[in-house]
VEXKE-94065 format. One line per 3 residues: their letters; for each residue x, y, z of C-alpha. Coordinates in nm, 2 decimals, always signed. Example, Ala and Ser with C-alpha at 12.3 -4.5 7.8 and 13.67 -1.06 7.14 Angstrom:
<atoms>
AS	+1.23/-0.45/+0.78  +1.37/-0.11/+0.71
</atoms>
This chain:
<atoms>
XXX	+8.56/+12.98/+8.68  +8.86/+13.12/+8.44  +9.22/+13.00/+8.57
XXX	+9.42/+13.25/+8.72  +9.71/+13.41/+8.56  +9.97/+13.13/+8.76
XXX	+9.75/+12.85/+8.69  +9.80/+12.95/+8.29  +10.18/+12.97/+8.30
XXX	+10.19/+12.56/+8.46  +10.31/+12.32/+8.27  +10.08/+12.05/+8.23
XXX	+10.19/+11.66/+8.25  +9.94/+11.41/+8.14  +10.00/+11.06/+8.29
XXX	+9.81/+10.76/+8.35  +9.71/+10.55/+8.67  +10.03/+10.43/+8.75
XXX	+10.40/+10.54/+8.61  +10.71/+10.44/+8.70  +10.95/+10.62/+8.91
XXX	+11.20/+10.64/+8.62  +10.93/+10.76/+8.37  +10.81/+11.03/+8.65
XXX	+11.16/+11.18/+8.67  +11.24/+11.22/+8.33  +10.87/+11.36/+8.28
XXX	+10.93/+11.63/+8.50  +11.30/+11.67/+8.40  +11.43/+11.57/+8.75
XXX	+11.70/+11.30/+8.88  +11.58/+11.02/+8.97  +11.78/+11.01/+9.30
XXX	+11.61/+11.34/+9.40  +11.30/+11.17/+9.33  +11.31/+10.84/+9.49
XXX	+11.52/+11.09/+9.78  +11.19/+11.21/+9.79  +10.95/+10.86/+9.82
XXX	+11.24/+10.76/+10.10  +11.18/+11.04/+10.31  +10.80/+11.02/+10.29
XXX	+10.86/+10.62/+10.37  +10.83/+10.47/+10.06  +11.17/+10.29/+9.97
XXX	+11.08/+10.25/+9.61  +11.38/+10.15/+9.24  +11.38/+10.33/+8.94
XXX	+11.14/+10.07/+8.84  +10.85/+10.03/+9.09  +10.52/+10.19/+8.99
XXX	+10.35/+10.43/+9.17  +10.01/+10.55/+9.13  +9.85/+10.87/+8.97
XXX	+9.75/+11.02/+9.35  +10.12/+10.92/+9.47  +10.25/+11.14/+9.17
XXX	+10.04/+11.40/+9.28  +10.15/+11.43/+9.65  +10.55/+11.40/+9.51
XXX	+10.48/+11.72/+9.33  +10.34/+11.87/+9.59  +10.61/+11.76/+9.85
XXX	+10.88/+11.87/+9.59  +10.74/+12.26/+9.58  +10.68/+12.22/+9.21
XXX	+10.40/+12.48/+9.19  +10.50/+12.55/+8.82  +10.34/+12.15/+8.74
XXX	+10.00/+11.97/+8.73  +9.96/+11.65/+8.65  +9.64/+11.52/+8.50
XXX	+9.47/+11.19/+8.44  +9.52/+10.99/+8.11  +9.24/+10.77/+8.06
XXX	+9.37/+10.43/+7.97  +9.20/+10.17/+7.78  +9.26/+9.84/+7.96
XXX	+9.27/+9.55/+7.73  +9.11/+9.24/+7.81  +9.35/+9.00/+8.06
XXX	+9.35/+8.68/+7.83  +9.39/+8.70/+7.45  +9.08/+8.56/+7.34
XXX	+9.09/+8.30/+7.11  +8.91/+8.31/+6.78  +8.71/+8.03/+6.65
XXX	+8.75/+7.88/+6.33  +8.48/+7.76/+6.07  +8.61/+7.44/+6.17
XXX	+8.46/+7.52/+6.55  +8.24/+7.18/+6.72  +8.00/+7.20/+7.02
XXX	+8.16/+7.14/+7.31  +8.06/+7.07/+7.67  +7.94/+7.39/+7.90
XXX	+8.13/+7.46/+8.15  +7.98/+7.53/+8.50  +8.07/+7.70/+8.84
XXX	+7.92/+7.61/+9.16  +7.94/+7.88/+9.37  +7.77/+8.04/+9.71
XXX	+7.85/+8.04/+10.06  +8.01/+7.81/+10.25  +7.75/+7.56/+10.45
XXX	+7.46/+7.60/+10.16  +7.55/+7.28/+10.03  +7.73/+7.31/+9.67
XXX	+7.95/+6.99/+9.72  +7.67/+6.78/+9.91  +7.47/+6.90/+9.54
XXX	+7.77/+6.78/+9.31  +7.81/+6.48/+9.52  +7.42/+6.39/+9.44
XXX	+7.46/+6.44/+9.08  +7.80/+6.29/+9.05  +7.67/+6.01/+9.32
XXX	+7.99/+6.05/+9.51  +8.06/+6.17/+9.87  +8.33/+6.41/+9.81
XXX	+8.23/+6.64/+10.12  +8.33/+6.35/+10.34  +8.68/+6.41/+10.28
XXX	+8.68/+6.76/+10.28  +8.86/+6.92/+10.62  +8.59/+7.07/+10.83
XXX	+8.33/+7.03/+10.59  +8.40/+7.29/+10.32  +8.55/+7.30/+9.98
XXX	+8.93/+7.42/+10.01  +9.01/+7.36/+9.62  +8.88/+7.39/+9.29
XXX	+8.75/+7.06/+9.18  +8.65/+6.91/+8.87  +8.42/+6.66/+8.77
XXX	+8.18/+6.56/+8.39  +7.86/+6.47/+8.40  +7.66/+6.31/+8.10
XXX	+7.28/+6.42/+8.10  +7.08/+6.31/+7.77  +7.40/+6.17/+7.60
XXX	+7.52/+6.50/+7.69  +7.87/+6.62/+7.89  +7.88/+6.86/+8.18
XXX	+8.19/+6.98/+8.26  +8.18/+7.14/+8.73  +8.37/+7.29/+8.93
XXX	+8.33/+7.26/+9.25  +8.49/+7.65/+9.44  +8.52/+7.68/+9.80
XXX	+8.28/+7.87/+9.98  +8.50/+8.02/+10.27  +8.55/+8.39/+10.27
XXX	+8.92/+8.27/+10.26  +8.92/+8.18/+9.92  +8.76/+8.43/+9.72
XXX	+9.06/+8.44/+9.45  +8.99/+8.09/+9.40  +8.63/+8.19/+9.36
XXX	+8.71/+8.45/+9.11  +8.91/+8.25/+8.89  +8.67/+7.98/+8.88
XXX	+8.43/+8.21/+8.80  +8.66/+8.33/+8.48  +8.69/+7.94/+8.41
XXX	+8.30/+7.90/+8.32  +7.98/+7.96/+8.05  +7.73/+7.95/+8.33
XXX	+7.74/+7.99/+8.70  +7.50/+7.80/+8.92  +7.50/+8.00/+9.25
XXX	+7.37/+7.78/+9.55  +7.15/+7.91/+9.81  +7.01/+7.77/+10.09
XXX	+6.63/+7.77/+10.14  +6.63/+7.81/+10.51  +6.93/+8.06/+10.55
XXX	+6.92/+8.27/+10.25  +7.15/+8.51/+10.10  +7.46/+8.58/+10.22
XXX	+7.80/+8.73/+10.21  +7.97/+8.48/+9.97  +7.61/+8.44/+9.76
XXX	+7.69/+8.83/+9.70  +8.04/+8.76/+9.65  +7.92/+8.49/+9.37
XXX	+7.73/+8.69/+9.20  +7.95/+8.94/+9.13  +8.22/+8.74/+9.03
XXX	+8.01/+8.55/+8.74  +7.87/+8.92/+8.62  +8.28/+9.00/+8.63
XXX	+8.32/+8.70/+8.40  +8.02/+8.75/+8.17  +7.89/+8.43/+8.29
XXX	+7.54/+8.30/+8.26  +7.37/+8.25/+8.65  +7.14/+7.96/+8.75
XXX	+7.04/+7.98/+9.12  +7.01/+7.63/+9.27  +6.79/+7.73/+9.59
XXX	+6.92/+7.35/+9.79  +6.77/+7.22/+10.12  +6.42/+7.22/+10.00
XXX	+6.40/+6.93/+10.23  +6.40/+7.13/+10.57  +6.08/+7.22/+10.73
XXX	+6.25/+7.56/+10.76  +6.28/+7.67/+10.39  +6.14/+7.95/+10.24
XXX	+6.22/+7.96/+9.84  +6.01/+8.25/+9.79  +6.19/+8.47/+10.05
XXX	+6.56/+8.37/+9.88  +6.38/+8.48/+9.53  +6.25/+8.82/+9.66
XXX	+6.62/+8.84/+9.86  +6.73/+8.81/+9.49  +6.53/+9.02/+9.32
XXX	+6.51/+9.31/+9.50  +6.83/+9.35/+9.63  +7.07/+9.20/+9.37
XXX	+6.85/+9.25/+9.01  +6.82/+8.91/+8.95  +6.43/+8.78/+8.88
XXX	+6.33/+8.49/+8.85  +6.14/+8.37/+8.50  +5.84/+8.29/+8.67
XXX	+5.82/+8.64/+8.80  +5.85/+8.78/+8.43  +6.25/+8.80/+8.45
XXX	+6.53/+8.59/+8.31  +6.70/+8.40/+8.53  +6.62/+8.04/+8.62
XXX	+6.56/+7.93/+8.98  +6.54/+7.57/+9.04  +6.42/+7.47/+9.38
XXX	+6.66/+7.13/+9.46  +6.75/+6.88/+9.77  +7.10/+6.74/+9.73
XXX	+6.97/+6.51/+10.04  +6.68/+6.41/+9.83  +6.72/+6.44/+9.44
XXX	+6.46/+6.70/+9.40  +6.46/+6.82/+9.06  +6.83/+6.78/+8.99
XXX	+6.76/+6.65/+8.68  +6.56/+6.93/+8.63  +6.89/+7.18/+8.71
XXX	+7.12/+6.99/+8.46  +6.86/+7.05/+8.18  +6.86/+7.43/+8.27
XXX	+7.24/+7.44/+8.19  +7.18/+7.24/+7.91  +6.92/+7.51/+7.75
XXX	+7.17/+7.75/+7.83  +7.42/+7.59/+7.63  +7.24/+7.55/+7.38
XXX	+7.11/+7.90/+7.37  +7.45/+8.02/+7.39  +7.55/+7.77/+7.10
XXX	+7.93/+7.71/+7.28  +8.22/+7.63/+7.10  +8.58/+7.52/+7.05
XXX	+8.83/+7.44/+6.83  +8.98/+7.09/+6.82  +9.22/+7.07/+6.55
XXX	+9.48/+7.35/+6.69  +9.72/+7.26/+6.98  +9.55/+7.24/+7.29
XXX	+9.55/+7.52/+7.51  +9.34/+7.59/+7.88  +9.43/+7.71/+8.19
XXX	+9.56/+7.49/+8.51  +9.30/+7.44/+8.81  +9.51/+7.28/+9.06
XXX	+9.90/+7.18/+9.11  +10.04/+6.98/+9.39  +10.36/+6.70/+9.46
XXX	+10.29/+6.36/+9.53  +10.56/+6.10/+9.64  +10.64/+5.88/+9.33
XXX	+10.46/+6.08/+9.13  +10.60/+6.44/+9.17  +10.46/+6.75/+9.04
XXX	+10.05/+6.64/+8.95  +9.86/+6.93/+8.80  +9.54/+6.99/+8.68
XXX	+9.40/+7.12/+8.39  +9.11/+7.23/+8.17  +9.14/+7.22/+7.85
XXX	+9.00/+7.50/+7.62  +9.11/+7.43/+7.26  +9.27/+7.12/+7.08
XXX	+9.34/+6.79/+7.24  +9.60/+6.69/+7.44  +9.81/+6.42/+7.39
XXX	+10.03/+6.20/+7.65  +10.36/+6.24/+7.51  +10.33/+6.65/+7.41
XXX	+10.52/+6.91/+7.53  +10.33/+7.20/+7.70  +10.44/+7.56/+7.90
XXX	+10.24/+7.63/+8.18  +10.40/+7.97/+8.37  +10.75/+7.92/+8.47
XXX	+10.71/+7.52/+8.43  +10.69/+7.30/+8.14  +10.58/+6.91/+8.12
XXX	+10.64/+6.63/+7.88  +10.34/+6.47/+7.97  +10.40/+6.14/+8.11
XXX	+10.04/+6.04/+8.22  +9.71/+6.18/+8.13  +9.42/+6.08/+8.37
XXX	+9.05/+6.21/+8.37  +8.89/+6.35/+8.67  +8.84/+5.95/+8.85
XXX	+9.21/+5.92/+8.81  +9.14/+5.70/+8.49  +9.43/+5.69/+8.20
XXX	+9.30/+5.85/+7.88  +9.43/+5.88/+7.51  +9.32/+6.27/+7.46
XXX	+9.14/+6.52/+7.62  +8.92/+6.75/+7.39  +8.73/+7.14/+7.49
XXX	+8.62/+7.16/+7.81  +8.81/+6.87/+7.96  +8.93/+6.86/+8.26
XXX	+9.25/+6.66/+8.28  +9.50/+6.53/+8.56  +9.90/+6.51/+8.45
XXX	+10.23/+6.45/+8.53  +10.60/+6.52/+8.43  +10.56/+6.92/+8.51
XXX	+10.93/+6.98/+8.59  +10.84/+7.26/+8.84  +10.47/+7.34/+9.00
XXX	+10.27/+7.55/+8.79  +10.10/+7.85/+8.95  +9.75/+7.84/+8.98
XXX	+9.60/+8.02/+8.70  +9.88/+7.99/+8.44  +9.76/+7.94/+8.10
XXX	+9.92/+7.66/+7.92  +10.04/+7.58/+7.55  +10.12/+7.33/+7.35
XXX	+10.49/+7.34/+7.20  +10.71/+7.07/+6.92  +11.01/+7.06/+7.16
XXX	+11.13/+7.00/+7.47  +11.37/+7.30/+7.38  +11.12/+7.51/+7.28
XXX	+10.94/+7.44/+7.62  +11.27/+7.55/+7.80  +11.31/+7.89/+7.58
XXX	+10.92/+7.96/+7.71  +10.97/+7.93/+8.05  +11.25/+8.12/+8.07
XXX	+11.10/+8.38/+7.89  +10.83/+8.39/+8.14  +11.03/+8.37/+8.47
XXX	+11.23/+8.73/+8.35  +10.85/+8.85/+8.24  +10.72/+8.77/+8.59
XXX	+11.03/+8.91/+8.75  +10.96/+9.21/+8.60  +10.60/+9.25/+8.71
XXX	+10.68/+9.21/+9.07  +10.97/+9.44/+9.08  +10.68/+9.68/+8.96
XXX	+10.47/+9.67/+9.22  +10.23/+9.92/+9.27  +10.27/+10.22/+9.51
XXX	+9.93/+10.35/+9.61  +9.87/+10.70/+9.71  +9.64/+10.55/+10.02
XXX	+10.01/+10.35/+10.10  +10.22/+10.70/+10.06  +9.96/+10.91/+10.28
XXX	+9.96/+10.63/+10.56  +10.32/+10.61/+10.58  +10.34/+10.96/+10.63
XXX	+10.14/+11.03/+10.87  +10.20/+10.76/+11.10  +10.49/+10.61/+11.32
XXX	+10.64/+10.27/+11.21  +10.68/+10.11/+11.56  +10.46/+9.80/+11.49
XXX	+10.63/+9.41/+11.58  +10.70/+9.19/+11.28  +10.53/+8.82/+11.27
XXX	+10.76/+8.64/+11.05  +10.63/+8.31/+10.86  +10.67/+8.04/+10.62
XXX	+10.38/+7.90/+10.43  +10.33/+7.53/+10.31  +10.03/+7.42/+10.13
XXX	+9.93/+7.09/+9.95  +9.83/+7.27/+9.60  +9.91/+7.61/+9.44
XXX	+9.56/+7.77/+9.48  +9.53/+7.70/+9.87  +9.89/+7.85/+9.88
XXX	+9.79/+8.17/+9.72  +9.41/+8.16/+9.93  +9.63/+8.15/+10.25
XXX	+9.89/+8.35/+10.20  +9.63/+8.63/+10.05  +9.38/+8.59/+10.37
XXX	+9.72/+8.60/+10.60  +9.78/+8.95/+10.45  +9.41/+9.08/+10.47
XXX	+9.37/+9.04/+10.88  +9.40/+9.37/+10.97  +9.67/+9.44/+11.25
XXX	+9.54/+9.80/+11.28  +9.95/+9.95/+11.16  +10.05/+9.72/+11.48
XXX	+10.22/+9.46/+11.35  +10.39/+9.35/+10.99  +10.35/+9.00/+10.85
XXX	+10.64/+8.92/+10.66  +10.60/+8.59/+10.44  +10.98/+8.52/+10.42
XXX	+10.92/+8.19/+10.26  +10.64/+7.97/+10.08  +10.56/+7.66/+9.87
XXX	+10.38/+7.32/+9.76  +10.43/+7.03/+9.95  +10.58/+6.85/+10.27
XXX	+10.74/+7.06/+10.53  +11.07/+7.03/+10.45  +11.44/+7.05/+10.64
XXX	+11.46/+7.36/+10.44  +11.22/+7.53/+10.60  +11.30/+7.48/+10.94
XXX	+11.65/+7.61/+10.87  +11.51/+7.92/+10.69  +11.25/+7.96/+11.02
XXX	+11.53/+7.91/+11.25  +11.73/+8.18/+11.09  +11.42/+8.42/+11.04
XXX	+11.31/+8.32/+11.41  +10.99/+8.24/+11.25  +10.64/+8.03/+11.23
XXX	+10.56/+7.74/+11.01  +10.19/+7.73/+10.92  +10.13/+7.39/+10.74
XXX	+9.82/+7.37/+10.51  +9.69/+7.00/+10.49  +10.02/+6.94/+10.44
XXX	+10.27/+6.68/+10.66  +10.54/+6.73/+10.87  +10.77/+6.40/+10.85
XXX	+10.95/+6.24/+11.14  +11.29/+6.35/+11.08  +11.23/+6.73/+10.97
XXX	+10.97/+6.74/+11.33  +11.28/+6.61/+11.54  +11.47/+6.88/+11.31
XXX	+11.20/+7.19/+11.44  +11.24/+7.02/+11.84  +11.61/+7.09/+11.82
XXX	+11.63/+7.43/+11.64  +11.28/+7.54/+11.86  +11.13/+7.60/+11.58
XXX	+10.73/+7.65/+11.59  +10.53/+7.45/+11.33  +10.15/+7.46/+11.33
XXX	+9.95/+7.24/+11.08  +9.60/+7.27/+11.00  +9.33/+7.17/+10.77
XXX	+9.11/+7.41/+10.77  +9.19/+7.75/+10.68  +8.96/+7.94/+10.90
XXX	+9.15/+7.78/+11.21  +9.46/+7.87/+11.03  +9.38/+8.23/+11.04
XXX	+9.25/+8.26/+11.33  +9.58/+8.11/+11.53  +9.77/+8.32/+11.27
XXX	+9.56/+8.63/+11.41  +9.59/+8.53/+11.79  +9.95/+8.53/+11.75
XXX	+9.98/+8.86/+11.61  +9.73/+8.98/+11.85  +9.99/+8.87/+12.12
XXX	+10.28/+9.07/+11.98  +10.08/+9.40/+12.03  +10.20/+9.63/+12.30
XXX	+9.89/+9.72/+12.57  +9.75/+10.05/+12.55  +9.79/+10.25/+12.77
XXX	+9.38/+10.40/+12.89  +9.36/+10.72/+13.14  +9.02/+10.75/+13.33
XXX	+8.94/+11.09/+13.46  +8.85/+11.01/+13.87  +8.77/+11.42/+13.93
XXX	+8.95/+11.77/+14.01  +9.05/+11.98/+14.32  +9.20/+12.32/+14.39
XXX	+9.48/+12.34/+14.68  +9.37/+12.53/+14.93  +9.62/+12.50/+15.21
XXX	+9.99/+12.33/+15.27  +10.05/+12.15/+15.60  +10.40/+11.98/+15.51
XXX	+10.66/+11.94/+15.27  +10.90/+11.58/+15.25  +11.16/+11.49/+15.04
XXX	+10.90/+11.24/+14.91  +10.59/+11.37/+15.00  +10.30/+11.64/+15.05
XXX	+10.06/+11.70/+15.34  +9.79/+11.95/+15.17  +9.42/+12.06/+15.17
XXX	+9.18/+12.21/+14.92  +8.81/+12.17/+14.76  +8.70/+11.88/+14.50
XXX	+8.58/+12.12/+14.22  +8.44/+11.78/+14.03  +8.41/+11.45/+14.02
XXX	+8.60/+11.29/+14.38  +8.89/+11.25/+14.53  +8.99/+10.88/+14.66
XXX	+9.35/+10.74/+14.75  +9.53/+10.51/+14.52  +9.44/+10.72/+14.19
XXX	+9.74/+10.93/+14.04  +9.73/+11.33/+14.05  +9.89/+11.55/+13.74
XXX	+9.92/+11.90/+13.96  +9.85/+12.22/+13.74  +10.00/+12.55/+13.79
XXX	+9.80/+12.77/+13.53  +9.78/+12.58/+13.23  +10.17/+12.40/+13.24
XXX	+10.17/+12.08/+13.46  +10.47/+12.08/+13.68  +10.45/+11.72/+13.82
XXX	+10.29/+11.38/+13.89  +10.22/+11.25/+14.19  +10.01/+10.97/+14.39
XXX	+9.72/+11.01/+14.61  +9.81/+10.74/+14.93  +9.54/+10.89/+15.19
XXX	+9.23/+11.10/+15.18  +9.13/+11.25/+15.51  +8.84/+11.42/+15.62
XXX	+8.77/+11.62/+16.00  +9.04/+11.39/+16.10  +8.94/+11.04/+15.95
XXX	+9.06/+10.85/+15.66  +8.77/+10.81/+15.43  +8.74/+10.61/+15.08
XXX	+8.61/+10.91/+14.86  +8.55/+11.27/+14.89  +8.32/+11.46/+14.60
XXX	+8.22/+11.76/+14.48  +8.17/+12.09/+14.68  +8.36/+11.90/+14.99
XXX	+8.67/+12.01/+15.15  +8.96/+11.71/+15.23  +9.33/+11.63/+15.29
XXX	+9.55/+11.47/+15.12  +9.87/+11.28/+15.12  +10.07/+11.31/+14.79
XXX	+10.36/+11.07/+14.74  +10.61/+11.18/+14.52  +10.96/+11.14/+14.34
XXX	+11.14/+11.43/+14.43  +11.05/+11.73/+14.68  +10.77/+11.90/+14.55
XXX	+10.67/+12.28/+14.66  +10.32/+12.34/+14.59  +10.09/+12.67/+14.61
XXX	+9.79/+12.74/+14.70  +9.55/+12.78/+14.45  +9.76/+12.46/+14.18
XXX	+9.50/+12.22/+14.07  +9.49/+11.86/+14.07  +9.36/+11.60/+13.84
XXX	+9.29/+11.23/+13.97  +9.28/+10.97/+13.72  +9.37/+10.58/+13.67
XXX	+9.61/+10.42/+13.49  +9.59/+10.11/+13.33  +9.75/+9.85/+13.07
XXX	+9.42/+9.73/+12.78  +9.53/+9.48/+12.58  +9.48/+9.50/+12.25
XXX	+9.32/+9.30/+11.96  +9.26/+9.27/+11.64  +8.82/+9.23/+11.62
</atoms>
């Protein structure tokens, strides 16, 4: 279809997904107080620096009356999120590195804890994983490196990233239960990561499993067939209660490696990514890594984020002091000056000055990013067509290590108030609940929510005196589901209208200053007492009134309906004349409250 004569004489502005508002004004030659004029009155309070996406643009231009512009699409080309690191001639085998994944309950720390011969679940809260943990194991002279990632629907960002961590992914699914959300979830996220998938179908033990139902479940609905169906992924039928054929799932990975021919370099300065970061007393800031490349040394300087460590002790996984830690390692430390985030990558640098330089570098860098943050068109569109009236919940988040923080604080944001109320996260961090916080809470008039973290003597005789609410928990689906109650409780009732039926007025027998003596026919439905009445004249409704008595041939009755003749007496608010021939409608009123399910 050719353009028409004003589509040719537009000007066309190519832009990509997201631009920001400084960018947007100068591309279509306006000020940029017109334009974020604009966002303000549409209810997006946006800088000359926050992004905002290509559909946002699009609605701007519209709004403006700018008929003389269309903006199109750039295609970008997104470049990977890590610099990947190239391997030298030099480059040694090094240990694979393996996710355990799957939904929570299936049994993916019950199986590292019978490979590893340990009884980590035991001292898990509520019986799931809430952190990435990780172990080595040694089959056939051979090291393994897991992690163990939490299962919860809570904590799929820790998922993801362990995901990214790791050469192969061994997703565990229970025999007797099958797949389920968080297996999908799995699944995805090692395809995400390139990573290679074993499937551990656990709890071969139970009377109830049925291995070939979680294979066809797999196949058919998720692509992935097992090799003894003709396909190429390996299904290993296991019992962390018994040992079945673990030894049998270690040697998978192992083929896998070796297929894959892994690699690392070991005589650069040692690089990887941190796993976990908490505080300790005595010890402060412990953090832990995997390391990639190189070896790391006690002693070395490394950046890590916004933080930077000498470090002062370097421990394997058992908490066991070690000389260097090589590819693939995963390592405990201390002497971080600050928490690292969850996530960060780390590098080695020569001085503790040069370590300083880094960080600051990266504090301004992240500053940055988040004063970019992204304005969506689905966020423009929602603000303006809907009235901000909803409550705020105000709260402060603790947790004992970075990735909990950012699984809580994420999950907090995802319960879905329906526009009723705002969370606002006015506060947030590792460790101990602190005097801090309940000053900043009792300022905010705010909630507390403690993950697996303590609240010490003086700082809980601190919250008694200010009143402020602190609420501690160790498991994080009993975290969010207070945190969703609450919210739930802010909610105004609705307000819910039930049609009772109709009548027209045929006669008027008296006239108060507060009320109405009448007559007339139920058209439809009934007519009972104790209902409210809007009365119609034509189409405009000229009052609203309350049905106290319903008479009919001289008796009081309960209910009149359809086709019957009755009287009425109509309290109202101020002296009402009525006609014959106005209508009434009889409905209930009543307060619902809401929730959030």
């Amino acid at each position: 279809m050719a353009d028409s004569p004003a589509d040719s004489t537009q000007k066309v502005v190519t832009i990509a997904d997201a631009i920001t508002v400084g960018e947007l004004a100068e591309t279509l030659n306006l000020s940029v107080t017109t334009l974020i004029g604009e966002l303000f009155k549409n209810g997006i309070i946006a800088t000359i620096n926050q992004k905002i996406d290509f559909e946002t643009a699009t609605i701007i231009v519209e709004e403006l009356g700018l008929e003389d512009v269309k903006l199109e699409k750039r295609e970008a080309t997104a470049g990977p999120a890590r610099e990947s690191h190239q391997l030298s001639d030099k480059a040694v085998e090094r240990p694979p590195i393996v996710a355990v994944m799957g939904h929570v309950d299936h049994g993916k720390t019950s199986l590292l804890d019978a490979i590893l011969e340990t009884k980590t679940v035991d001292d898990e809260a509520g019986g799931i994983t809430q952190h990435i943990s990780a172990y080595q194991v040694e089959k056939n002279g051979r090291k393994i490196t897991l992690l163990d990632t939490p299962g919860h629907e809570a904590f799929a960002a820790l998922r993801q990233h362990g995901a990214t961590l790791t050469d192969v992914v061994i997703i565990v699914v229970a025999a007797d239960d099958g797949v389920k959300p968080q297996t999908v979830e799995a699944i995805r996220f090692a395809r995400e990561a390139n990573a290679k998938i074993v499937v551990a179908i656990n709890k071969m033990d139970k009377e109830t499993a049925n291995p070939q139902l979680v294979k066809t479940q797999l196949a058919t609905e998720h692509n992935l067939n097992p090799e003894e169906w003709g396909g190429d992924v390996i299904m290993v039928e296991v019992s962390a209660k018994t040992g079945q054929n673990l030894d049998k799932l270690l040697e998978s990975v192992l083929l896998i490696a070796d297929l894959e021919e892994l690699k690392a370099d070991e005589d650069i300065p040692a690089k990887g990514l941190v796993i976990e970061a908490h505080m300790e007393t005595g010890r402060g800031s412990v953090v832990g890594l995997l390391v990639e490349h190189g070896k790391l040394h006690p002693g070395q300087f490394l950046v890590a984020g916004t933080s930077y460590a000498k470090v002062r002790t370097l421990l394997d996984f058992k908490g066991k002091a070690i000389k260097e830690a090589g590819p693939s390692t995963p390592v405990i430390v201390t002497g971080f000056k600050d928490l690292p985030q969850f996530g960060d990558e780390f590098n080695l640098v020569k001085t503790e000055k040069e370590a300083r330089q880094a960080t600051v570098s990266n504090r301004l860098e992240r500053e940055r990013q988040s004063a970019e943050t992204n304005v969506t068109g689905a966020d423009i569109l929602k603000l303006m067509n809907q009235a901000r009236e909803a409550a705020d919940f105000n709260v402060i988040v603790k947790a004992d290590v970075q990735g909990s923080l950012t699984s809580v604080m994420d999950s907090l944001r995802l319960i879905d108030t329906k526009g009723a109320v705002n969370l606002r996260i006015v506060g947030s961090g590792v460790g101990n609940i602190s005097e801090n916080d309940i000053h900043l809470a009792a300022t905010e008039g705010t909630v507390i929510y403690g993950f697996s973290v303590d609240l010490p003597p003086a700082v809980k005789r601190q919250a008694a005196r200010d009143k402020v609410e602190v609420r501690i928990y160790n498991v994080i689906y009993e975290l969010l589901d207070n945190a969703r109650e609450s919210m739930e409780a802010l909610i105004a009732p609705e307000v819910v209208e039930t049609e009772v039926g109709k009548l027209t007025i045929k006669g008027i027998f008296r006239t108060l200053k507060d009320e109405v003596i009448c007559g007339g026919e139920v058209t439809s439905g009934k007519a009972q007492p104790n209902v409210k009445a809007r009365v119609l004249r034509g189409s405009e409704q000229i009052a609203e009134v309350e049905v106290t008595k319903v008479q009919r041939a001289q008796s009081e009755v309960k209910e009149v309906f359809e086709g019957e003749m009755c009287g009425l007496s109509l309290k109202t608010t101020k002296k009402l004349q009525l006609e014959e021939g106005d209508k009434l409608e009889f409905f209930t009123r009543e307060l619902v409250k809401r929730t959030l399910k």
